[in-house]
N, C-alpha and C positions, 0 to 999 in steps of 0.2 A: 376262231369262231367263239363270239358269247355264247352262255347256255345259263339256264335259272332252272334252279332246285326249288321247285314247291315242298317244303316241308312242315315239321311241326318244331319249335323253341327248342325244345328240351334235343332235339335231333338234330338241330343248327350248332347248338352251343359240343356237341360232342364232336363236330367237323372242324367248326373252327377252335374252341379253347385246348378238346383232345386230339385233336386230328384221327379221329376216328369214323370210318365213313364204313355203313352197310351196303354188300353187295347179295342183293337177291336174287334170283335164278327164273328162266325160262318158265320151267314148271311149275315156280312158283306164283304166277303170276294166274296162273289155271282157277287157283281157288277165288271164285267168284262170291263165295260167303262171307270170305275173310275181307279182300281187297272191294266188295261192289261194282254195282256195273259200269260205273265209270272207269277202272280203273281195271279189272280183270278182263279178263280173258279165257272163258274155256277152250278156245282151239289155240291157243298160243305156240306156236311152232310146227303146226301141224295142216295139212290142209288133207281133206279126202274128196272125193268125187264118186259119183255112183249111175248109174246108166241112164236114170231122167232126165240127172242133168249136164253129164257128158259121157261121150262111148269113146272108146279106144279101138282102131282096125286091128286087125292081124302085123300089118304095117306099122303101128306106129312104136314111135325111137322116143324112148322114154327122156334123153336128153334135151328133146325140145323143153320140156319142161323144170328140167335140174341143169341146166346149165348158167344159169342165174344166180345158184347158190354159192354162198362166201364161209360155209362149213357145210363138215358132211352130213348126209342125209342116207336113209334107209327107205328103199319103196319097196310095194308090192302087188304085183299084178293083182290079185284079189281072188275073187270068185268069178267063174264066167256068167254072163247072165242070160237071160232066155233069149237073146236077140246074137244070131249070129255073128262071129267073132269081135262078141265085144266084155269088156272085164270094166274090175271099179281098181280103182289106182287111191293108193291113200299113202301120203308122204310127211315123216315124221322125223323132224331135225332133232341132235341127241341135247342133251341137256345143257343149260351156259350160264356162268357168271354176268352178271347183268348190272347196269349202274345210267339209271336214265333221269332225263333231263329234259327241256325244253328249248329250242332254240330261237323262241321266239316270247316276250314276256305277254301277259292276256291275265289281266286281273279273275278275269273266271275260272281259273285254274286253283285259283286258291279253294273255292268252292268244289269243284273237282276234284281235289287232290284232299281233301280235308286241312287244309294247312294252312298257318295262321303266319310264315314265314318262307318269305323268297330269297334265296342266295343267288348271286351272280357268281357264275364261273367265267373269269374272264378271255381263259383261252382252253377251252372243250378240249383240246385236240394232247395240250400239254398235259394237262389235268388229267385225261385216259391214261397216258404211258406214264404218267409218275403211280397212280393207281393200281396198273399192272404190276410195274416192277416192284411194289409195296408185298404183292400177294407170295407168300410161302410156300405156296402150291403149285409145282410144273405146270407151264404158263404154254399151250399149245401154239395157240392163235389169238390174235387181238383184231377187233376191227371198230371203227369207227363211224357211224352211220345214221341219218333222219331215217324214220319211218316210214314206209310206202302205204299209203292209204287207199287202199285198192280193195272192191269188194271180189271176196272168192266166187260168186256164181257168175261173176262176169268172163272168170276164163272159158278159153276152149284148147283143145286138142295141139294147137298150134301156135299158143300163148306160152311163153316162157313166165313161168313165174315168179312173182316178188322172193327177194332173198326171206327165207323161213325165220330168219329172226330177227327181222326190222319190217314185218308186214305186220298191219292192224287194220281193220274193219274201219270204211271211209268215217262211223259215225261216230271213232273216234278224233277225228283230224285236229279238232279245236287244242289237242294237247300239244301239238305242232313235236313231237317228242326225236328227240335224240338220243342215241346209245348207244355203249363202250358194252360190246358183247366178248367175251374172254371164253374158249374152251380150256379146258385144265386136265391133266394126264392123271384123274383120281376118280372114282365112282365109290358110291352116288354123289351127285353135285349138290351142294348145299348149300343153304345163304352163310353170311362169314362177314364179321367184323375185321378191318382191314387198318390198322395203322402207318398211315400216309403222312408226314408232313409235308413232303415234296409238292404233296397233292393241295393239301390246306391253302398253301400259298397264292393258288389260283384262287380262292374263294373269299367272299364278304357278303356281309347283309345289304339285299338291295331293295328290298321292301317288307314291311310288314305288315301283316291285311285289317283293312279297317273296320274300327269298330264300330258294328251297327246296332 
């Protein structure tokens, strides 16, 4: 599978001349000041729920809902709330190595992304595990996967839902995004520069954004 890197020049030329590629992290994707709304995420890995806009019986099997999941996750019944056997559930996936991409090209991405350079990765799938096996750091799980573009208030009770680290808000879709999500056997998880050539090899410049 193809995938394009919106990025910036100066962050192309470290992929392809050093083969040096940034991997940034789940949480950090939170900070909405840094990254903007295009691109952040305050609930990034996390979804909660609360009795308005769903309840929980006494009955229900909390696996309806985490059985979807492709790492692990941490729930919690919550607090009970004034309505008979019902609780808030709030579910929060642990922190991940991150490396995204788009799998479909859309010149508005550059806009998007802030980014004046698109790199083709020609095969996503090879490019993840050369990347993997590049990192220094006990390497849990790997996984490879688009994004589900699913809005959280559309669940209910009996909804399994989207894997916690490939789910984003429908209003992001236009990013079409792709990602190599890595858990790593070290706390706390942190972005990290990754020397890859194995990885570079998949990569080249496939456009760069016009001047207006």
């Amino acid at each position: 599978m193809r995938a394009y890197k919106f990025t910036k020049q100066c962050h192309a030329d470290l992929m392809l001349q050093k083969h040096i590629f940034r991997l940034g992290t789940l949480y950090d994707f939170r900070r909405i000041e840094h990254y903007g709304a295009h691109v952040g995420d305050a609930q990034e890995g996390a979804f909660s729920v609360n009795a308005e806009s769903m309840t929980f019986d006494s009955d229900f099997d909390p696996q309806l809902l985490t059985s979807t999941q492709d790492f692990q996750v941490c729930w919690a019944r919550g607090c009970l709330t004034d309505k008979p056997n019902t609780r808030v559930l709030s579910l929060t996936i642990h922190n991940l190595l991150l490396f995204c991409a788009s799998h479909t090209f859309d010149d508005r991405a550059f806009v998007d992304f802030d980014a004046d350079t698109c790199i083709q990765i020609t095969d996503f799938n090879a490019f993840s595990q050369a990347l993997a096996n590049a990192l220094t750091v006990p390497v849990e799980k790997t996984m490879v996967s688009p994004c589900d573009y699913v809005a959280k208030s559309s669940l209910t009770p009996q909804t399994p839902i989207p894997s916690l680290a490939f789910w984003k808000p429908p209003e992001y879709s236009r990013q079409a995004e792709i990602r190599l999500a890595i858990s790593v056997l070290v706390d706390p998880v942190e972005p990290c520069f990754v020397y890859a050539p194995q990885a570079a090899q998949y990569c080249k410049i496939f456009r760069q954004r016009p001047i207006t």
